[in-house]
N, C-alpha and C positions, 0 to 999 in steps of 0.2 A: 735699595735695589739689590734683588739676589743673585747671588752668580750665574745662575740660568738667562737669569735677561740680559744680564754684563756680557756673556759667550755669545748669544743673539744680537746685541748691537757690535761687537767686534766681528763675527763670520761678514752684517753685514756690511760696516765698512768693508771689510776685505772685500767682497763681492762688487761694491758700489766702486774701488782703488782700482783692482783686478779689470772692472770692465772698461772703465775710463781710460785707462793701461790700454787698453787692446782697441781702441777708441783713436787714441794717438796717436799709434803705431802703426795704423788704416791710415791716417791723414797725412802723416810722415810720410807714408809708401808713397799714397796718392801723387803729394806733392813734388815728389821725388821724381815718380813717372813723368809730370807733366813736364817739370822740367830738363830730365832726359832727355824728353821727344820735342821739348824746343831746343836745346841742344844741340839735336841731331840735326833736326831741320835746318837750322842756323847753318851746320858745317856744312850740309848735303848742297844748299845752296851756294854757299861762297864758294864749295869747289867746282859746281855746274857755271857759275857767273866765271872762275879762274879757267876753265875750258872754253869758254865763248869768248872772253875775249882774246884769248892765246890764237883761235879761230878766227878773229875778225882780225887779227895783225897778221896772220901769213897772208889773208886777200888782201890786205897793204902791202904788205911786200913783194905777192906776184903781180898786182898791178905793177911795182917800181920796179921789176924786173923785164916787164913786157915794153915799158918806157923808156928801156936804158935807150940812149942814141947810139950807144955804140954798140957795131957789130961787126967780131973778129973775122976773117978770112978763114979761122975755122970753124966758128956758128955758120957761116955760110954755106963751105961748102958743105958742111956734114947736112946741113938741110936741103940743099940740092939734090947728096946723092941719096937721102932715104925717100923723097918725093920723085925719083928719078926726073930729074930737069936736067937737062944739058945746056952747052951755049954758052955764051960770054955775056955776063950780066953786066958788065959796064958799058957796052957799047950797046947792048939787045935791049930797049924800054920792056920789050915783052918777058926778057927772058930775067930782067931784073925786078919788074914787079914778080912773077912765081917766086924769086929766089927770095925775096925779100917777103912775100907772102909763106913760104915755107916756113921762113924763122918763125917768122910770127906767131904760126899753126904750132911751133914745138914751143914757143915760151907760152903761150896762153892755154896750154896744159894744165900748167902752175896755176892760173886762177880757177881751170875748171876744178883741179884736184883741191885747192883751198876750200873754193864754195862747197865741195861733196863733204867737207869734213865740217864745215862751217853750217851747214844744213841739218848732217847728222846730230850736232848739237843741239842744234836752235828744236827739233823735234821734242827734247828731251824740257829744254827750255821751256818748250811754248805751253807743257802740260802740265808745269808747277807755274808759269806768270801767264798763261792766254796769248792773245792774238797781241798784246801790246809789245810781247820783246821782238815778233815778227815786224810790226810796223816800225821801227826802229829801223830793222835791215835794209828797210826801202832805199834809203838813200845811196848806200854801198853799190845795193842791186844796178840801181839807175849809172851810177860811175861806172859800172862794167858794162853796162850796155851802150853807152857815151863812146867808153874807147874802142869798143868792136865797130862800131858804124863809123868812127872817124878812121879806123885801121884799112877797112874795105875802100873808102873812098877815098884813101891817099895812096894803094894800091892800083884801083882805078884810074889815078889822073898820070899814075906813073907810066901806065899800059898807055892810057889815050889822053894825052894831056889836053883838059878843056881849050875852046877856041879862044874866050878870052881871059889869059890871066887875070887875078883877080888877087893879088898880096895879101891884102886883109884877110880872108878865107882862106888863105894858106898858113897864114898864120897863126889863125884859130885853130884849124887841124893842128899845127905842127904842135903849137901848145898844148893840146890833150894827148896825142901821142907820143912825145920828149917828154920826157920829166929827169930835169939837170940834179942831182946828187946836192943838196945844201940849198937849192933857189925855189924852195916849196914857199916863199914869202912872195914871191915875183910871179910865180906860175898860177893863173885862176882855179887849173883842173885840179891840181895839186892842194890848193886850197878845200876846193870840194871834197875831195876824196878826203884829206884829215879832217874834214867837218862831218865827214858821213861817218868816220870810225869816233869822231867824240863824241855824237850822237848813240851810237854804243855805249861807250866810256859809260856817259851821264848816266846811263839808264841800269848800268851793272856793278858802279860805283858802290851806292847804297849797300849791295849786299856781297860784297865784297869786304862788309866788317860781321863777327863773329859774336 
């Protein structure tokens, strides 16, 4: 074999090393990109799932703040005088449902303001997971609408107490609007309300690993 052929099969390995070279280094890239962008993905989620559920535990905690039993002489009055009520609300049924309706109106603030940051999320949510991380919220939703309707009707019976007592029914309200500090095991509504936020949990769990 003469040197001319020998220079000819060496250019072409070069050529045929060279390409394969630049072959590898496309696939390396490639592969590199992909998993960049699961990466990314991975993190953009766990920190949208670390948002949502930080958002579904303030609407647990303004529910247990609208539940507290206790209410200071000066929750009261200060909700009095921004509603302008007057009157003696221990002695006045009328004048102690408004006053005790006022609180209410300023602590359920708190759940409006949770759900508006709780929504503003799930928006963001719903357009990387679909309609399923909304069907999730359903249950939370229904515990806030649980406690507004029993809030108005125990308001109501305070104004115009029904003809005939009725304990058990009282006590059903009283139990969805108290919720005791530690007797979330005793309490049914209490129960519900932490099953509607595991129900979150479960669902944002998953992607809550990286």
């Amino acid at each position: 074999m003469d040197i001319d052929t020998v220079q000819k099969y060496v250019t072409l390995i070069k050529d045929v090393i060279t390409g394969l070279s630049a072959i590898t280094a496309a696939v390396i890239a490639i592969l590199g990109l992909q998993a960049w962008k699961k990466q990314l993905k991975g993190k953009t989620e766990y920190e949208l799932a670390q948002r949502l559920l930080r958002a579904t535990y303030k609407v647990r905690e303004a529910f247990a703040w609208v539940r507290n039993p206790f209410q200071s002489a000066a929750e009261i009055s200060n909700a009095m005088k921004d509603s302008n009520i007057e009157g003696d609300p221990i002695n006045n049924p009328k004048v102690r449902a408004q006053s005790e309706g006022a609180v209410y109106e300023k602590r359920w603030q708190k759940v409006q303001e949770a759900f508006v940051e709780l929504e503003s999320v799930l928006l963001e949510a719903e357009a990387i997971w679909g309609q399923t991380v909304r069907d999730n919220l359903k249950p939370l939703q229904t515990c806030a609408s649980t406690l507004a309707i029993n809030i108005k009707t125990h308001l109501r019976n305070i104004e115009k107490p029904p003809r005939n007592y009725d304990p058990e029914a009282e006590k059903k309200i009283d139990d969805i609007i108290y919720g005791w500090s530690g007797d979330s095991e005793n309490n049914s509504f209490s129960k519900e309300i932490n099953s509607a936020v595991s129900k979150m949990e479960n669902f944002l769990r998953p992607r809550l690993k990286i």
